[in-house]
C-alpha positions as CSV (number, residue, x, y, z in Angstrom):
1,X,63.7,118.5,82.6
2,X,67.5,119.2,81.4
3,X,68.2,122.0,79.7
4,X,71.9,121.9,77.7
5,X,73.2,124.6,75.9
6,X,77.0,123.9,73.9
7,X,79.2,127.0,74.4
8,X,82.4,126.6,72.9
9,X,82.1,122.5,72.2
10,X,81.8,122.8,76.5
11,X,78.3,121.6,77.2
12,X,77.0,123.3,80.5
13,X,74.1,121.0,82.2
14,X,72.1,123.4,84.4
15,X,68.2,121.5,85.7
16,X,66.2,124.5,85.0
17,X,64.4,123.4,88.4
18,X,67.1,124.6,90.3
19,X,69.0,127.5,88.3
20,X,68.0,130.6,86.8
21,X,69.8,132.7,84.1
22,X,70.5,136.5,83.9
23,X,71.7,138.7,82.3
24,X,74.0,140.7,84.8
25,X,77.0,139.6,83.2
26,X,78.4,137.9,79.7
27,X,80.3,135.1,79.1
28,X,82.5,134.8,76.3
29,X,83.3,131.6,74.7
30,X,85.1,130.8,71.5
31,X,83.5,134.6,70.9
32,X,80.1,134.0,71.3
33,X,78.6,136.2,74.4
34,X,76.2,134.5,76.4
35,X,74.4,135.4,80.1
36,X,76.7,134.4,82.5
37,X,75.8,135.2,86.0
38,X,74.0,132.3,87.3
39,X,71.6,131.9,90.8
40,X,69.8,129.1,92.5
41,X,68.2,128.5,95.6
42,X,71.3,127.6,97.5
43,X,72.2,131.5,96.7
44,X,74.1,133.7,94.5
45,X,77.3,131.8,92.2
46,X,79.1,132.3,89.2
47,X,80.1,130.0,86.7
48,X,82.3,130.2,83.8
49,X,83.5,127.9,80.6
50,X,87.0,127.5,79.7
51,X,87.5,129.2,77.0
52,X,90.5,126.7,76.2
53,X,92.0,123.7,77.6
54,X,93.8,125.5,80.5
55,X,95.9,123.4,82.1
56,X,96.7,123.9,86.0
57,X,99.5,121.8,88.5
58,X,98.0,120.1,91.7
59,X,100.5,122.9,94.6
60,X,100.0,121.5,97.7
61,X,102.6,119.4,99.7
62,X,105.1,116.7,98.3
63,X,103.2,113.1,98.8
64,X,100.1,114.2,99.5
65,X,96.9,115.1,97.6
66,X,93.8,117.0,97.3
67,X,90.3,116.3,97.3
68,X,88.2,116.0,94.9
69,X,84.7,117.2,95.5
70,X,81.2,116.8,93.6
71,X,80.3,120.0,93.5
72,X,81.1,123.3,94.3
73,X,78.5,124.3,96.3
74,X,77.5,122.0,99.0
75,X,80.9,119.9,98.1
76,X,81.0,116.2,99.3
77,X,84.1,114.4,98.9
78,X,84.1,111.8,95.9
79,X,86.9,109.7,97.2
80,X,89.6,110.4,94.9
81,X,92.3,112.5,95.8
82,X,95.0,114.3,92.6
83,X,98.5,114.0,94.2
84,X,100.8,117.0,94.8
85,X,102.6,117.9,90.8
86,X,100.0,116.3,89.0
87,X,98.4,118.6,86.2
88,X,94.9,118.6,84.9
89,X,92.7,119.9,82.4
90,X,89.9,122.8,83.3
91,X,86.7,122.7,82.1
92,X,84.8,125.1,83.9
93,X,85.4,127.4,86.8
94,X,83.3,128.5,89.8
95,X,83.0,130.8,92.5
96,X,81.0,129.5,95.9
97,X,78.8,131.6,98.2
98,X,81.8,132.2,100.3
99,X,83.7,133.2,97.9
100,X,86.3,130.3,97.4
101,X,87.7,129.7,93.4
102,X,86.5,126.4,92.5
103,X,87.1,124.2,88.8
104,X,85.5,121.7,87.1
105,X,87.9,118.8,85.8
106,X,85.5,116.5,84.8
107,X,81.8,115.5,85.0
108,X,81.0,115.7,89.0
109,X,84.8,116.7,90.1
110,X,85.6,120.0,91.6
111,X,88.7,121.1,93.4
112,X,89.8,124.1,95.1
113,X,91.8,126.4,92.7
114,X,94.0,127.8,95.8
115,X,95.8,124.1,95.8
116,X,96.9,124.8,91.5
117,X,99.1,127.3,89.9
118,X,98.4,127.7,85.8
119,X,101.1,125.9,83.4
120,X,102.3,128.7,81.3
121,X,102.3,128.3,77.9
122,X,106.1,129.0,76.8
123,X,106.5,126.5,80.1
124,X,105.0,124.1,77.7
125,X,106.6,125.6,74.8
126,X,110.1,125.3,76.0
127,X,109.7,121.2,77.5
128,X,108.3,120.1,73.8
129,X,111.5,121.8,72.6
130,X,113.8,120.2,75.2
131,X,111.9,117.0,74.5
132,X,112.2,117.7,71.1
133,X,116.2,118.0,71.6
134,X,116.2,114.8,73.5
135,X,115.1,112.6,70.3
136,X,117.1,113.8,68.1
137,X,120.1,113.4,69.9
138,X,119.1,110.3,71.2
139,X,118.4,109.5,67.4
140,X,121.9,110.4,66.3
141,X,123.7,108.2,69.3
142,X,121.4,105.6,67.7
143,X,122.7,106.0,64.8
144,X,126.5,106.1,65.4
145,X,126.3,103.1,67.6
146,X,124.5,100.7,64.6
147,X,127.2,102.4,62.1
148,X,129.7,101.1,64.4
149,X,128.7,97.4,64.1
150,X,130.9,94.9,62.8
151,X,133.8,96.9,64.0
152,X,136.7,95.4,65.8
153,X,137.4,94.7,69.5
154,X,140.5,96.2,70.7
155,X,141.2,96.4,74.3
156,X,142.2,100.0,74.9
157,X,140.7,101.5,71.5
158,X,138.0,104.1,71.4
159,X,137.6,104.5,67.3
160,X,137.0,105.5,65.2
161,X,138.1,101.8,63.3
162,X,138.3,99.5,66.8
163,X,137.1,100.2,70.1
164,X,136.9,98.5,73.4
165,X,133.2,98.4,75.2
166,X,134.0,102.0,77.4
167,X,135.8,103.2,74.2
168,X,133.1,102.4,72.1
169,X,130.6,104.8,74.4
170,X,132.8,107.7,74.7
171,X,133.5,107.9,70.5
172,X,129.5,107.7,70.4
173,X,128.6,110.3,72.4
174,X,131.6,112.2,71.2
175,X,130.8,111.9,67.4
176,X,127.1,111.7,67.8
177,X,126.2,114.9,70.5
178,X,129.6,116.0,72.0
179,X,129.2,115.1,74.8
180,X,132.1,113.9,76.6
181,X,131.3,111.0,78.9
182,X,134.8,110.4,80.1
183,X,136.8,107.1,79.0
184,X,135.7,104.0,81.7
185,X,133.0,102.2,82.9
186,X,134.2,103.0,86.3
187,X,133.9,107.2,85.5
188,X,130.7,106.5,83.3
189,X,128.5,104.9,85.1
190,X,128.9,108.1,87.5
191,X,127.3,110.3,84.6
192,X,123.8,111.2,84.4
193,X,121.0,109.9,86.2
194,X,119.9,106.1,87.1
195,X,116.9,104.9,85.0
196,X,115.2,101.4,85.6
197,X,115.1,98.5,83.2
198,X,111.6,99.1,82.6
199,X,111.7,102.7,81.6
200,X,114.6,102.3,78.9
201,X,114.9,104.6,76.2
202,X,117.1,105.0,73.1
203,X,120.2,106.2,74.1
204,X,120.7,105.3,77.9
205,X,123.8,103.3,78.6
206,X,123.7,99.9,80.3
207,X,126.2,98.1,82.8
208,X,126.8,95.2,83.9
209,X,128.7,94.2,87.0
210,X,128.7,96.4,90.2
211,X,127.0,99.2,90.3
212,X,129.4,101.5,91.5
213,X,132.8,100.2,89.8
214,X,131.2,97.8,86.6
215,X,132.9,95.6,84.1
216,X,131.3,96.5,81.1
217,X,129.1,99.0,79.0
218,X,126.5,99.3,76.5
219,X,124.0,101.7,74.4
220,X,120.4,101.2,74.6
221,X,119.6,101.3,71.1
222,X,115.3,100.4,71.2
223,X,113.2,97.4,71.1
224,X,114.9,95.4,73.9
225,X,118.1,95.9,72.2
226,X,121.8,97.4,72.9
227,X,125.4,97.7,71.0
228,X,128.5,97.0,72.9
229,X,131.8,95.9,71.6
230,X,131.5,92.4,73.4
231,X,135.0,91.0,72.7
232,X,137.8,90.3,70.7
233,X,136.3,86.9,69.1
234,X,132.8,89.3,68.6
235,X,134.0,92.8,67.8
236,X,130.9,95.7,67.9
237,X,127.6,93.7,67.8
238,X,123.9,94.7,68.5
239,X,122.7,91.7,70.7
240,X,118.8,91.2,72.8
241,X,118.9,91.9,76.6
242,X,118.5,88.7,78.0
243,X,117.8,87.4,81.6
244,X,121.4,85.3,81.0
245,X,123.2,88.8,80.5
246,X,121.1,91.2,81.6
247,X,122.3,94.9,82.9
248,X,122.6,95.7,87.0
249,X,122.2,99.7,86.4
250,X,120.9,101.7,83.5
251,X,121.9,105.6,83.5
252,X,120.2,108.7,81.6
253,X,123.5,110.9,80.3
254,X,121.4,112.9,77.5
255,X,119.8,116.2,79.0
């Protein structure tokens, strides 16, 4: 038979066959004390609920993983292993009859807690801020770029009433963030970091051309679409990436 007891909205499964309850210690979850010392016939342990969804980073060598184990005390590898920078949710934590810090991530997974480090909260805090930032200037290029449609092509122009396609990118930064992103393709395409056609977001810049010395520039704008001042005939127009014009490097200049 199964006992199950909820602590906290964390159910705790203990077969009352194999594990005893005392009361040598308490456990406080969601501020409700409990027994928390806990032994069975494989010898003395101690488990505890999280008493929130601590979160923890995977610490242990660039490509490469740990193992994930069944249990904590006679462990036997499950076959999945969490790469190195990967973070995870705890659920419980452990400590075996040697002494080693184990916790629970899910139903039958265990790692060793000496291969994490804890996420700190104003850690978290401060990357939903900068994400935070990220949008909303990404937003505002957005913005300036579809309020620049219809405008004229002028070779050499950058705004604010004609602009040629590298002219066109600086005034949007410029006006939208500040950010100064220097006047050609050539020197642009040099900012920020390389992104790939699959992971576009609003904002990024496209090229097409070479690589390292391109003919031409645009602004990701969403939805598989970009503004560019295309040509004199054309002027500023939003167009749909297609495979017969499509970009050869994407690049990331927002922080």
């Amino acid at each position: 038979m199964t006992n199950a007891k909820l602590y906290g909205g964390i159910f705790l499964k203990i077969k009352s066959d194999l594990v005893k309850y005392t009361t040598a210690a308490a456990l406080t979850v969601t501020g409700v004390g409990v027994a928390n010392t806990v032994s069975s016939n494989l010898g003395p342990a101690r488990v505890e609920a999280a008493t929130f969804a601590q979160r923890v980073r995977i610490n242990y060598v660039a490509g490469y993983g740990i193992n994930v184990w069944d249990n904590y005390q006679t462990p036997k590898f499950t076959g999945t292993r969490i790469k190195h920078g990967k973070t995870v949710t705890v659920l419980a934590s452990a400590i075996d009859q040697k002494g080693r810090s184990w916790y629970q991530i899910g139903e039958g997974q265990w790692i060793q807690a000496r291969y994490t480090v804890k996420e700190s909260i104003s850690s978290k805090v401060s990357q939903g801020v900068q994400a935070s930032n990220r949008a909303d200037q990404a937003q505002k290029v957005v913005n300036v770029a579809n309020a620049a449609v219809g405008k004229a092509y002028v070779q050499g122009s950058n705004g604010p009433s004609a602009f040629d396609c590298s002219g066109l990118t600086q005034y949007v930064y410029s006006k939208a963030t500040g950010k100064q992103i220097s006047r050609t393709t050539y020197t642009q395409v040099k900012k920020g970091k390389k992104v790939s056609m699959q992971n576009l977001q609003p904002g990024d810049l496209l090229f097409w051309g070479s690589a390292s010395a391109p003919y031409h520039v645009g602004i990701y704008v969403g939805d598989n679409q970009f503004v560019h001042a295309a040509a004199p005939k054309q002027g500023v127009v939003k167009a749909s990436l297609s495979s017969y014009f499509y970009p050869s490097v994407a690049k990331r200049v927002l922080d």
